[in-house]
LOSE-932389 format. One record per residue: x, y, z of N, C-alpha, C in turn. Coordinates in nm, 2 decimals. Example, Ala and Ser with C-alpha at 12.3 -4.5 7.8 and 13.67 -1.06 7.14 Angstrom:
BEGIN
REC    n_px    n_py    n_pz   ca_px   ca_py   ca_pz    c_px    c_py    c_pz
REC    1.32   -0.57    0.78    1.23   -0.45    0.78    1.32   -0.33    0.78
REC    1.28   -0.22    0.71    1.37   -0.11    0.71    1.29    0.00    0.79
//
This chain:
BEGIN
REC    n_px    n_py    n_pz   ca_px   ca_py   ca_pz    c_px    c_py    c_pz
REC   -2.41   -5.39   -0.72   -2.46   -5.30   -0.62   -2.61   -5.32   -0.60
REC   -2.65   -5.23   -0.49   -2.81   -5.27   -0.48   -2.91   -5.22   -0.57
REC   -3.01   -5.30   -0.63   -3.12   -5.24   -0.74   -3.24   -5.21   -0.66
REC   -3.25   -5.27   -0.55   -3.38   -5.32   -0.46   -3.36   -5.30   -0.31
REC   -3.47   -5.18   -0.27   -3.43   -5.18   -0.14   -3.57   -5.25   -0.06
REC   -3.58   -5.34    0.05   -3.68   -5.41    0.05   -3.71   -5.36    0.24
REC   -3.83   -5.36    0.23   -3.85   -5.28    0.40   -3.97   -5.35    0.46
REC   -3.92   -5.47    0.50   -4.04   -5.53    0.57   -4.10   -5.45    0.69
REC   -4.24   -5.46    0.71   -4.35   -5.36    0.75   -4.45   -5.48    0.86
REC   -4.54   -5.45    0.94   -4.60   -5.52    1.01   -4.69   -5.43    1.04
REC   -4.76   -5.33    1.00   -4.87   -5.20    1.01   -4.83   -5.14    1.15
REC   -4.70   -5.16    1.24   -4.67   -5.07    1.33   -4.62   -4.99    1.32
REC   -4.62   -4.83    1.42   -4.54   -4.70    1.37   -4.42   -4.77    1.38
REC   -4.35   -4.82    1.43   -4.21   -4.90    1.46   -4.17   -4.94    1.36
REC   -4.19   -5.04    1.28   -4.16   -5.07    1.17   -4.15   -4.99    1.02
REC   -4.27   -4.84    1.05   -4.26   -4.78    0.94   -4.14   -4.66    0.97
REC   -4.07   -4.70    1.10   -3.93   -4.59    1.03   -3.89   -4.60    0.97
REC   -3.83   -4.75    0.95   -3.77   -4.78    0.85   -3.80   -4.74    0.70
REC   -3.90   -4.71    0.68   -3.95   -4.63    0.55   -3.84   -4.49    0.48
REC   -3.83   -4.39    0.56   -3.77   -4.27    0.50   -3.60   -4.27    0.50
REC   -3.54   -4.36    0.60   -3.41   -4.41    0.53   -3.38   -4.53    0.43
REC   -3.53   -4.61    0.43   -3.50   -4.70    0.29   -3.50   -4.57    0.16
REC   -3.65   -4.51    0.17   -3.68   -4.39    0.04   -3.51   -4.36    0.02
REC   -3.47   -4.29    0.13   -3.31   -4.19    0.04   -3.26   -4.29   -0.01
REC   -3.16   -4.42    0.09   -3.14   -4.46    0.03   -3.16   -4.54   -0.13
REC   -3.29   -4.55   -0.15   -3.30   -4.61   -0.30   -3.27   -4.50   -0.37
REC   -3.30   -4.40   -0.32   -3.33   -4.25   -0.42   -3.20   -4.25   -0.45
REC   -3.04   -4.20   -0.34   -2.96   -4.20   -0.35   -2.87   -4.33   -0.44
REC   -2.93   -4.43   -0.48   -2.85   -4.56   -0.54   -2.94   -4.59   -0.66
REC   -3.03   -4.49   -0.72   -3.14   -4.51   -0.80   -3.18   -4.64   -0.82
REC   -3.23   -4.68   -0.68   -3.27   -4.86   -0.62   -3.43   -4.83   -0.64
REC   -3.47   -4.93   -0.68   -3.65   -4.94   -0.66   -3.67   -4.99   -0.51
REC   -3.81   -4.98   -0.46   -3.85   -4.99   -0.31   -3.94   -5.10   -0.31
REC   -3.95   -5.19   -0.23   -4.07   -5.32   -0.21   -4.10   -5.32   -0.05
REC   -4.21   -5.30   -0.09   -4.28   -5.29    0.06   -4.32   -5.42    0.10
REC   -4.29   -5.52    0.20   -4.29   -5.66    0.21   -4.40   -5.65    0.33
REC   -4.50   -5.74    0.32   -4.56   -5.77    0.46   -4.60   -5.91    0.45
REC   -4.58   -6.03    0.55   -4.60   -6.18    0.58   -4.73   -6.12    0.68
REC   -4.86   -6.22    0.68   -4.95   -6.17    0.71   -5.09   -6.32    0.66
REC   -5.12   -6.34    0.81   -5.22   -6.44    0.76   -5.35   -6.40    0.61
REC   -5.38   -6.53    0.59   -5.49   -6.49    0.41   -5.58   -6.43    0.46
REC   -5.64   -6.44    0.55   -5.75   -6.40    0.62   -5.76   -6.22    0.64
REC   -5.63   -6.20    0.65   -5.61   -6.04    0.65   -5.58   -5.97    0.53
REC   -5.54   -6.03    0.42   -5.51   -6.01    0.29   -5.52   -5.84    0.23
REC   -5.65   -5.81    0.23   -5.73   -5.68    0.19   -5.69   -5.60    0.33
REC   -5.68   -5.61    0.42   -5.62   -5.53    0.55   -5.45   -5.49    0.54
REC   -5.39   -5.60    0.47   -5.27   -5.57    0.42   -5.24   -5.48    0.33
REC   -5.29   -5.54    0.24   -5.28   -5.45    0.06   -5.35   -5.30    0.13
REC   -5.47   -5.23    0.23   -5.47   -5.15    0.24   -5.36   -5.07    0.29
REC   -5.29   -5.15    0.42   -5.20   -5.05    0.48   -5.04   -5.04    0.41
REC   -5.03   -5.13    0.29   -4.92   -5.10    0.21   -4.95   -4.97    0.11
REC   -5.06   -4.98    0.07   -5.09   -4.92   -0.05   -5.07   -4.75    0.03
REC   -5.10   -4.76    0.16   -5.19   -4.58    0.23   -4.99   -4.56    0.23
REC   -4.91   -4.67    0.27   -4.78   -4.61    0.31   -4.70   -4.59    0.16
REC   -4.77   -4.66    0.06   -4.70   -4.60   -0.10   -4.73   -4.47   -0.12
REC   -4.89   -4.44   -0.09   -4.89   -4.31   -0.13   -4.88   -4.21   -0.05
REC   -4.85   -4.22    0.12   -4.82   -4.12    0.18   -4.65   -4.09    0.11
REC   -4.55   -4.21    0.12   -4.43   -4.16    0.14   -4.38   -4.20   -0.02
REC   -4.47   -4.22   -0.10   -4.41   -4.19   -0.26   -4.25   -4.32   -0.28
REC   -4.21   -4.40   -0.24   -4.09   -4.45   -0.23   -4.08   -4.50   -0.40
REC   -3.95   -4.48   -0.46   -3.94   -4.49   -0.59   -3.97   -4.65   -0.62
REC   -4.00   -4.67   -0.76   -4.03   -4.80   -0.83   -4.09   -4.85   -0.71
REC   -4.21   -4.83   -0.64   -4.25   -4.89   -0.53   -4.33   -5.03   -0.58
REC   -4.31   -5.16   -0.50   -4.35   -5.28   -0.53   -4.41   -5.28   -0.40
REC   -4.55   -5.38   -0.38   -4.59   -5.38   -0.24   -4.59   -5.60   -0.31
REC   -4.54   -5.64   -0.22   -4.52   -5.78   -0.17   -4.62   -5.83   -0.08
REC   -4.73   -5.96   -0.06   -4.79   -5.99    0.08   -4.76   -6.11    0.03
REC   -4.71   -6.17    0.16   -4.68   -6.33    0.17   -4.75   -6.37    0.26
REC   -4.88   -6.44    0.18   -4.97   -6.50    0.32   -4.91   -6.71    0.35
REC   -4.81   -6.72    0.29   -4.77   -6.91    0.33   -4.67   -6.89    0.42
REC   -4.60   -6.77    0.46   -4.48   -6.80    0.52   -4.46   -6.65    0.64
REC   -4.41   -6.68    0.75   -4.35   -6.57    0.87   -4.26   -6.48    0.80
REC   -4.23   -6.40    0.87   -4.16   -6.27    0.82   -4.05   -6.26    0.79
REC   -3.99   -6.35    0.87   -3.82   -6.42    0.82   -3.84   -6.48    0.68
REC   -3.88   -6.61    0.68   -3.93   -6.70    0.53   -3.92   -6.59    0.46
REC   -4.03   -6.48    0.48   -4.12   -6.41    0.39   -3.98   -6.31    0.31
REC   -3.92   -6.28    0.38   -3.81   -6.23    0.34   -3.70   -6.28    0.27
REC   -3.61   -6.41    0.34   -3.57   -6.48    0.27   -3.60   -6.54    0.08
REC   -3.73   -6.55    0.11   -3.78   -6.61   -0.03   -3.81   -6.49   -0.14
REC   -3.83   -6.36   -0.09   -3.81   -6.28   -0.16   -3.66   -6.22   -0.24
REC   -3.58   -6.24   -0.12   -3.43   -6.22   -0.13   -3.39   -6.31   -0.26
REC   -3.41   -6.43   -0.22   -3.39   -6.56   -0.32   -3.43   -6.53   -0.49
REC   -3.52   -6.42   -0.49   -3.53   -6.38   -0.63   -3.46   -6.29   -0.70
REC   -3.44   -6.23   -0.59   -3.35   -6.04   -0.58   -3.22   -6.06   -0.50
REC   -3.12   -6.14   -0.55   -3.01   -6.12   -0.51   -2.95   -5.98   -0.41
REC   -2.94   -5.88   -0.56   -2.90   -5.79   -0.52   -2.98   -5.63   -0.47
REC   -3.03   -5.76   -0.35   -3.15   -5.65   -0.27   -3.08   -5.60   -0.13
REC   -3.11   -5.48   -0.06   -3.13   -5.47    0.08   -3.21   -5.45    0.15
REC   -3.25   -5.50    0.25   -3.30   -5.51    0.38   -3.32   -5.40    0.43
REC   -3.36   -5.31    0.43   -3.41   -5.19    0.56   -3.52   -5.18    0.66
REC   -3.47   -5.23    0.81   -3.60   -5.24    0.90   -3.52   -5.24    1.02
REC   -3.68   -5.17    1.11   -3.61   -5.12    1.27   -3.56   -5.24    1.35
REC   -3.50   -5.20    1.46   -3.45   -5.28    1.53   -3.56   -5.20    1.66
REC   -3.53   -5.33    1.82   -3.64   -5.30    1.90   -3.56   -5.24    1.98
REC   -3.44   -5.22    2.01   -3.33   -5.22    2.10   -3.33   -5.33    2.22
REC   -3.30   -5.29    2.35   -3.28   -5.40    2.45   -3.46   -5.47    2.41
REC   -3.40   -5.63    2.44   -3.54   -5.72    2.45   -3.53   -5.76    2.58
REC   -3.60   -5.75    2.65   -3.59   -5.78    2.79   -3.51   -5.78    2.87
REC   -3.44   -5.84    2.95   -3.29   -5.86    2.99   -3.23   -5.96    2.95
REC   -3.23   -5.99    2.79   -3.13   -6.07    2.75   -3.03   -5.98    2.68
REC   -2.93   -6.03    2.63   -2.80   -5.99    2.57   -2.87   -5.95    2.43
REC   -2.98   -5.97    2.38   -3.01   -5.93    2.25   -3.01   -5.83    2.20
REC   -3.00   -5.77    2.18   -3.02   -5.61    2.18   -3.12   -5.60    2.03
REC   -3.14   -5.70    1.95   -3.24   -5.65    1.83   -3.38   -5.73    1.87
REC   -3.48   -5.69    1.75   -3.65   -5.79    1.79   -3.58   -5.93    1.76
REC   -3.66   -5.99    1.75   -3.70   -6.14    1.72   -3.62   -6.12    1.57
REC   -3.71   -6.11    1.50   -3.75   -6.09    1.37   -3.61   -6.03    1.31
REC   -3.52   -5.91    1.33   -3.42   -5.90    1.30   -3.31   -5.97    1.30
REC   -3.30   -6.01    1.43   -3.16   -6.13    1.45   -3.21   -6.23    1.37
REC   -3.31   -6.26    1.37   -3.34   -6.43    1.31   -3.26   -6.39    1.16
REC   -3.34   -6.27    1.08   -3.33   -6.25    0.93   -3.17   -6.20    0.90
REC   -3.10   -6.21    0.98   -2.98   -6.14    0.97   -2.93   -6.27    1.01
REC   -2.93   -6.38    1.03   -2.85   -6.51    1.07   -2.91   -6.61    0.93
REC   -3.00   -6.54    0.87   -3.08   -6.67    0.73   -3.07   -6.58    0.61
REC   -3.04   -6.43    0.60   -3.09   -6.40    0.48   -2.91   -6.34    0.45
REC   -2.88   -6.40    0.31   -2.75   -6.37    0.25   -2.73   -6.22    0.16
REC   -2.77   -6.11    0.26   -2.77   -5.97    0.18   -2.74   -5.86    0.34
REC   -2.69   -5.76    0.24   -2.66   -5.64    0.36   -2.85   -5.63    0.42
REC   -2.80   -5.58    0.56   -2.94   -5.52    0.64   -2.87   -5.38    0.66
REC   -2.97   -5.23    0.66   -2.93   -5.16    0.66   -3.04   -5.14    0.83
REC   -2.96   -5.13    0.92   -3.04   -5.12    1.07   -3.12   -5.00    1.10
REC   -3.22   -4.95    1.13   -3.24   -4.85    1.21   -3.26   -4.85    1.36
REC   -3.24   -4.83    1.41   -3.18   -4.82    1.62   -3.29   -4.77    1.65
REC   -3.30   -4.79    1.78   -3.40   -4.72    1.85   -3.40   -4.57    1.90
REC   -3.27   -4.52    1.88   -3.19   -4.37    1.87   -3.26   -4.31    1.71
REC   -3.21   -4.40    1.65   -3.25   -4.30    1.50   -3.37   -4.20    1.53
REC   -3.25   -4.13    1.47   -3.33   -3.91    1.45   -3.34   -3.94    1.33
REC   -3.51   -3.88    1.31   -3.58   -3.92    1.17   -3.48   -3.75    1.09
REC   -3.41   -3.78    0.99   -3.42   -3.70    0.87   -3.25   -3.67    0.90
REC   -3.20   -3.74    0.98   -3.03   -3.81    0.98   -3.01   -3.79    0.90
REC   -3.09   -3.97    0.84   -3.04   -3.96    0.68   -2.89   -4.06    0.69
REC   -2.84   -4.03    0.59   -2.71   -4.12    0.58   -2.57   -4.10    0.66
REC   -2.64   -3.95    0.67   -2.47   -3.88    0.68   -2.38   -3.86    0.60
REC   -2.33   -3.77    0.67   -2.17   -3.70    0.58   -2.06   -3.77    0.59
REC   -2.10   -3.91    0.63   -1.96   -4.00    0.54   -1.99   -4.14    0.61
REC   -1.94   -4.24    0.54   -1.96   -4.37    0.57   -1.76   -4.42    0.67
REC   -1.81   -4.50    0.80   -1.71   -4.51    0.89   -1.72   -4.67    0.89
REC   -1.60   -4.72    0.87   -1.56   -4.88    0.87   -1.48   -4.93    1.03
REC   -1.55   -4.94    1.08   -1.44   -4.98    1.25   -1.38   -5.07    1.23
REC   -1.26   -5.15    1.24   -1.17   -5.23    1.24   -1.12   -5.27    1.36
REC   -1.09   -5.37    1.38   -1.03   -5.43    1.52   -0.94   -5.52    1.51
REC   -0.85   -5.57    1.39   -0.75   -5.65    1.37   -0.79   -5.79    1.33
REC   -0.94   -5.83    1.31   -0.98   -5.92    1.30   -1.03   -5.93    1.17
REC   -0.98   -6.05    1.05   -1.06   -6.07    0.92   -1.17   -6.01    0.94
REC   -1.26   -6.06    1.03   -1.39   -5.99    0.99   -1.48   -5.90    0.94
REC   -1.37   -5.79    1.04   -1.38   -5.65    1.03   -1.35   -5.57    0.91
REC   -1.24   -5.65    0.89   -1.17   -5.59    0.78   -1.27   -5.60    0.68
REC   -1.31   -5.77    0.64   -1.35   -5.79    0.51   -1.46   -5.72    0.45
REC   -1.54   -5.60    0.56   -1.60   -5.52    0.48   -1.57   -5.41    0.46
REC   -1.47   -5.35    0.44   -1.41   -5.24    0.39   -1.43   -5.21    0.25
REC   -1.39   -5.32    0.15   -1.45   -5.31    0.00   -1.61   -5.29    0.03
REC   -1.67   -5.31    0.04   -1.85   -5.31    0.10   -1.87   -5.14    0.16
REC   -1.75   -5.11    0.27   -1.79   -4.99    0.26   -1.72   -4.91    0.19
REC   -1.62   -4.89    0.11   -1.56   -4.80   -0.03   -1.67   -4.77   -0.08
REC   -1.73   -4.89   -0.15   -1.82   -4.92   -0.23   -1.93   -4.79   -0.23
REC   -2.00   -4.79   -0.08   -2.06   -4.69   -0.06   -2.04   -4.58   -0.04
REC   -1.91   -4.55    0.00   -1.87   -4.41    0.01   -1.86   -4.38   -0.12
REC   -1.81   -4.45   -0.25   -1.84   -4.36   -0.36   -1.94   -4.39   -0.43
REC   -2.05   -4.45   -0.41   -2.20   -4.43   -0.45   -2.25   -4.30   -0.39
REC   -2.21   -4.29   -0.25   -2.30   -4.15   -0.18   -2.24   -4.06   -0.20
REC   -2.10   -4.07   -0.24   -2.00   -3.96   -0.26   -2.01   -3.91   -0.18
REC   -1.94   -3.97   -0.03   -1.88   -3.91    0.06   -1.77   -3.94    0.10
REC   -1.70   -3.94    0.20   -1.56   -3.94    0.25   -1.58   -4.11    0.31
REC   -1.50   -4.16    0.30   -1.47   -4.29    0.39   -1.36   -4.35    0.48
REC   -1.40   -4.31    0.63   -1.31   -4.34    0.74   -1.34   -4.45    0.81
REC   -1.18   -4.49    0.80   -1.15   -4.65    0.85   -1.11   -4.59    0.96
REC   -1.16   -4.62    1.12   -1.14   -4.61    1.24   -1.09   -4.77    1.36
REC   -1.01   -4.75    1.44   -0.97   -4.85    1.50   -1.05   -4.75    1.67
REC   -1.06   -4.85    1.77   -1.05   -4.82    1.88   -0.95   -4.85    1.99
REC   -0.88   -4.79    2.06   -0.73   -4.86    2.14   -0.78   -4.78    2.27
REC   -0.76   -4.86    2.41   -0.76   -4.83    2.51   -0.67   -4.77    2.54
REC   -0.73   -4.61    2.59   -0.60   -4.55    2.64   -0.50   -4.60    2.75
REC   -0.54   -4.66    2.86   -0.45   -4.73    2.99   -0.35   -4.84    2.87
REC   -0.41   -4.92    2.80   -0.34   -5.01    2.76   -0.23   -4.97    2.63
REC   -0.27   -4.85    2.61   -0.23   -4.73    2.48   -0.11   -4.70    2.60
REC   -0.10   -4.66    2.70   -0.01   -4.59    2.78    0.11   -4.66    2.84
REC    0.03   -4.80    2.86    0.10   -4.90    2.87    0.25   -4.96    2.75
REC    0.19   -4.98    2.64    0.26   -5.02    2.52    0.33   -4.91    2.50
REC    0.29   -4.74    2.52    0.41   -4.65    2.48    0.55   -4.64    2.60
REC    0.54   -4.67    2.68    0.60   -4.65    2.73    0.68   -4.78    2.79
REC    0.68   -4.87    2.71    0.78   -4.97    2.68    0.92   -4.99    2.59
REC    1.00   -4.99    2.58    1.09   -5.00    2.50    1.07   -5.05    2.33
REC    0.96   -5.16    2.31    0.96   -5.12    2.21    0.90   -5.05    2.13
REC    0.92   -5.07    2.00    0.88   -4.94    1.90    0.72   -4.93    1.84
REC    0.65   -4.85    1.91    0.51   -4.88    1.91    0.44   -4.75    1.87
REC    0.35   -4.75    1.75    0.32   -4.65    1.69    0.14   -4.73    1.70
REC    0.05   -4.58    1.75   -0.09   -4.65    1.73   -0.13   -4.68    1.60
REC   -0.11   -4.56    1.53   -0.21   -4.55    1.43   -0.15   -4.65    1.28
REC   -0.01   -4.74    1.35    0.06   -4.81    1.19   -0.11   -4.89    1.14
REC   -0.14   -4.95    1.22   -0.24   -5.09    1.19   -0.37   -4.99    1.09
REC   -0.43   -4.90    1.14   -0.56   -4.84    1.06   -0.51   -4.78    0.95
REC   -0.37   -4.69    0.97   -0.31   -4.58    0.84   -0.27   -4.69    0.73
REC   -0.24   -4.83    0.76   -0.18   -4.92    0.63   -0.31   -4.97    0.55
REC   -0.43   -5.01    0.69   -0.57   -5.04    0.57   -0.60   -4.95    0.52
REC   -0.61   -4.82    0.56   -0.67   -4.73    0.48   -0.60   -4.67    0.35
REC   -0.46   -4.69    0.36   -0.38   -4.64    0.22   -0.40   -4.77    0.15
REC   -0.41   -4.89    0.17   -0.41   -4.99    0.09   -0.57   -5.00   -0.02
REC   -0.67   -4.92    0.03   -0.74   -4.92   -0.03   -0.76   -4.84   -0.20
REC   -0.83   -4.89   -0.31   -0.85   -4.81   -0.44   -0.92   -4.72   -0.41
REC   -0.89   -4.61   -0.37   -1.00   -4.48   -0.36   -1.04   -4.44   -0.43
REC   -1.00   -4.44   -0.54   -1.04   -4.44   -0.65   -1.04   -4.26   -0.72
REC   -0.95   -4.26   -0.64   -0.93   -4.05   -0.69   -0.97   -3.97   -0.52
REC   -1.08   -4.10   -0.44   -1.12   -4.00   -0.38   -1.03   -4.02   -0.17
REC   -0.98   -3.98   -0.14   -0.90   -3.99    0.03   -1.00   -4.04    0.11
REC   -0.92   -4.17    0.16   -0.96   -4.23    0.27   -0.90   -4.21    0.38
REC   -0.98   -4.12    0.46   -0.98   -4.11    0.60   -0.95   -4.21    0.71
REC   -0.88   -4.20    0.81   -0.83   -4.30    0.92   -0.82   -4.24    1.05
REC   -0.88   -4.28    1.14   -0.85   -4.22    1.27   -0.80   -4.36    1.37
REC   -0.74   -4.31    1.49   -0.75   -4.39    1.60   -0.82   -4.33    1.70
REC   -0.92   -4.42    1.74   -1.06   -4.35    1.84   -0.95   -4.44    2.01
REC   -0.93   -4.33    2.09   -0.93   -4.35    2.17   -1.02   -4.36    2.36
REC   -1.06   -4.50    2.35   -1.18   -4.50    2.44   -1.19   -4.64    2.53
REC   -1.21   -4.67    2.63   -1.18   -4.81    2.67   -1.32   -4.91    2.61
REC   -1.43   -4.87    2.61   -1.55   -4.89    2.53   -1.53   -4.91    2.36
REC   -1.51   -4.96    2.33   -1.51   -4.94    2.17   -1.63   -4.90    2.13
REC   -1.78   -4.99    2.20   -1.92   -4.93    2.09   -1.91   -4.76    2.10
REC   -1.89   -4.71    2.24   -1.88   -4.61    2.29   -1.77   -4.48    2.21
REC   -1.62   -4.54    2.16   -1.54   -4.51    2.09   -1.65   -4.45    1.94
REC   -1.69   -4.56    1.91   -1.74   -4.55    1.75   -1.84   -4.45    1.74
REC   -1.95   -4.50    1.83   -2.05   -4.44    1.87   -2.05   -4.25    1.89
REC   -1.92   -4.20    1.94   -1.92   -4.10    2.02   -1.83   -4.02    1.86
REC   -1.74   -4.10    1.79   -1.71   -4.04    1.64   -1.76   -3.99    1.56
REC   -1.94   -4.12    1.58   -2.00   -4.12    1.44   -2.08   -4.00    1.50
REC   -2.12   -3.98    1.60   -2.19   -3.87    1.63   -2.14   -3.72    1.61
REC   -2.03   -3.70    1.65   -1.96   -3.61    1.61   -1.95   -3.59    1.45
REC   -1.93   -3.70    1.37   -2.00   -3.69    1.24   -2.15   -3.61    1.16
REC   -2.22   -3.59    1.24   -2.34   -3.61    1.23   -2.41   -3.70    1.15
REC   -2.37   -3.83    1.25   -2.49   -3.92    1.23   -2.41   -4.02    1.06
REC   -2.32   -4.07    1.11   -2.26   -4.12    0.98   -2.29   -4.24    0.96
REC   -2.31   -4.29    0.82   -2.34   -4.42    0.79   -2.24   -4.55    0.88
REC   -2.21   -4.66    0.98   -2.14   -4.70    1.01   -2.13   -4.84    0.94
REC   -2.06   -4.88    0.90   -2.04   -5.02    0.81   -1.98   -5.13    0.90
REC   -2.03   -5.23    0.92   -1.99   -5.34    1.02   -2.06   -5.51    0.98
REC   -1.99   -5.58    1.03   -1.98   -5.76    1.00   -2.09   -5.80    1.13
REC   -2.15   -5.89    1.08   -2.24   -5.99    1.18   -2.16   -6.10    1.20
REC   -2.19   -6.18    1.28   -2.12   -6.32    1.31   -2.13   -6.41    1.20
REC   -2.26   -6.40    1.15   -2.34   -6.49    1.11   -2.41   -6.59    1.10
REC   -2.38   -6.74    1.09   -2.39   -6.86    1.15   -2.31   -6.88    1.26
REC   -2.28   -6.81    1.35   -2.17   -6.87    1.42   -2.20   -6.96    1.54
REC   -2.19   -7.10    1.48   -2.17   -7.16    1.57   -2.30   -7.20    1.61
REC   -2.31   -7.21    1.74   -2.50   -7.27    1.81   -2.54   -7.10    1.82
REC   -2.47   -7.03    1.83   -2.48   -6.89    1.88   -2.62   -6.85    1.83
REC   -2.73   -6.76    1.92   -2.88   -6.75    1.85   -2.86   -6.59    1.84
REC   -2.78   -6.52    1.89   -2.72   -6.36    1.84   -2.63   -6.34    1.73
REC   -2.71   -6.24    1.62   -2.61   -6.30    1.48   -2.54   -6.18    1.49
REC   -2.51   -6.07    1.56   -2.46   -5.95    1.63   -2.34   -6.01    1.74
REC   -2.23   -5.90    1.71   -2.12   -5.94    1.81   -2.18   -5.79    1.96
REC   -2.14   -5.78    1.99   -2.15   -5.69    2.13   -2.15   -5.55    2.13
REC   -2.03   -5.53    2.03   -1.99   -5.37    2.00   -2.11   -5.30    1.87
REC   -2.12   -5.43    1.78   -2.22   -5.35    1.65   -2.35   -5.39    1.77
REC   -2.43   -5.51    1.85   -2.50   -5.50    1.84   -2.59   -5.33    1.99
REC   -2.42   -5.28    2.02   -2.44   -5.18    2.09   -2.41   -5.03    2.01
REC   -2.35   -5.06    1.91   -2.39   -4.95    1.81   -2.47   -4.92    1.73
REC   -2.54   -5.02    1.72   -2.73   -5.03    1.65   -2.81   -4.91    1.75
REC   -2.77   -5.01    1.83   -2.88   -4.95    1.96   -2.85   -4.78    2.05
REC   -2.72   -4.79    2.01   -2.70   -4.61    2.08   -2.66   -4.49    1.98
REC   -2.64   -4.55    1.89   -2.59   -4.44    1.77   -2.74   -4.35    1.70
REC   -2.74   -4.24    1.68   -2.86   -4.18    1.61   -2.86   -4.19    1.47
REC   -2.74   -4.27    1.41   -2.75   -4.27    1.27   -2.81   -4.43    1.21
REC   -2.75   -4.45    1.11   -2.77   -4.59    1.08   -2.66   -4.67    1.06
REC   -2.66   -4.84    1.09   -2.56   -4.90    1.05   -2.61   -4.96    0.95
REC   -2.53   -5.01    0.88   -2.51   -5.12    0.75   -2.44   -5.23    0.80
REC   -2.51   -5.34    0.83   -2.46   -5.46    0.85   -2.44   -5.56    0.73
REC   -2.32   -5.66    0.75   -2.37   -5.77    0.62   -2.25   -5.91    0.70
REC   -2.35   -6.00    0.70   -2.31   -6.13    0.75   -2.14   -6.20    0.69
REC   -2.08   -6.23    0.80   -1.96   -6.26    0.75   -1.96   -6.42    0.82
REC   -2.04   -6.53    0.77   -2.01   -6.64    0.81   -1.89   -6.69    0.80
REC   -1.91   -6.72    0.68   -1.75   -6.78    0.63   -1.60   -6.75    0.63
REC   -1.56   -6.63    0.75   -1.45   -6.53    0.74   -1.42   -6.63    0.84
REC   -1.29   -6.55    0.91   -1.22   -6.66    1.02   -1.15   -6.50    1.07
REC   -1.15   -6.52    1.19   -1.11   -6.40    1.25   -0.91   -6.42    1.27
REC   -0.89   -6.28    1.25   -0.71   -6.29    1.26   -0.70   -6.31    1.40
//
């Protein structure tokens, strides 16, 4: 599990949200905190100041402050990771980048297609003092991908000791469509079997079917009704020439949800 929660910084307010949901989180996973900044030599003492003023304003436990002056923010990350396996990533996202399909900065998609560890996202929605929420939600869509982080989010639901709901989204027209065919069609068989198959480990896993033609929208409009619940979801990862390491639905539940997601790269999976 994670020992290290790592929150790359660039002296903008933007980048220091990410600060007070890295803090719980480490607090909540008794994780130490490293404050990362990539930053030419020349600014060195400009750095070390504005790390040091954000250690003592926001106290973040086992606080480490990091400055990489040989390498960009990606590298800078990466090569940090490379020492600290079992680190995570906490840092904002920009939402829409201009009118491309991107929906994260530069800096995020790139480190989320090169660095081999969960990113824990903050949106451009995030309401400061959320927090994690009252339960961690796994969306599912019939695809290996989806699935294969389900152990990843168990995992968290009993570190935070909260509830953990495995949710599917089904179009209602095409929902109305399949029932009223002859054969024998039940929505909820496909989410109720992942979710009983899991070791709960004493504690009930929750399963819904979100009905919505939108799926981000589906998840989105759950987790809200949650208040603000941790959402657990797969990146593409390498895929392919692809320069978005985000599929469409997470990279639009980043961006409209007020809570946070938990992302973690599923290169090597193969979709059902």
């Amino acid at each position: 599990m994670i020992d290290q929660v790592i929150v790359p910084l660039d002296g903008s307010e933007h980048a220091d949200r990410a600060l007070r949901p890295a803090i719980e989180v480490a607090r909540r996973l008794d994780a130490s905190v490293a404050l990362l900044r990539a930053i030419h030599p020349d600014d060195v003492d400009v750095a070390q100041q504005e790390l040091s003023s954000r250690r003592d304003e926001h106290e973040p436990p086992g606080a480490e402050l990091v400055i990489d002056t040989i390498r960009g923010p990606v590298s800078a990350i990466a090569a940090f990771v490379a020492e600290r396996p079992n680190s995570l990533v906490c840092m904002t996202t920009h939402g829409r980048s201009g009118l491309t399909r991107a929906f994260l900065g530069s800096v995020a998609e790139e480190a989320l297609r090169e660095v081999d560890v969960p990113f824990l996202l903050v949106g451009p929605q995030y309401v400061g003092g959320t927090g994690l929420g009252s339960c961690v939600i796994a969306p599912v869509d019939g695809s290996h991908r989806s699935e294969a982080v389900l152990p990843l989010a168990l995992e968290w639901a009993h570190r935070l000791e909260v509830p953990l709901w495995v949710v599917t989204v089904v179009d209602p027209a095409k929902m109305a469509k399949a029932s009223s065919s002859e054969s024998d069609f039940q929505e909820d068989i496909y989410v109720r079997r992942l979710a009983s198959s899991l070791p709960s480990g004493g504690r009930e896993v929750e399963w819904e079917v979100l009905h919505d033609a939108d799926p981000a929208t589906g998840i989105t409009d759950f987790t809200e009704a949650r208040h603000g619940g941790l959402v657990v979801m797969a990146t593409h990862g390498r895929s392919g020439l692809s320069r978005v390491a985000l599929g469409s639905v997470a990279s639009r539940v980043v961006r409209e949800h007020s809570g946070l997601t938990l992302v973690t790269r599923s290169a090597d999976l193969a979709d059902g």
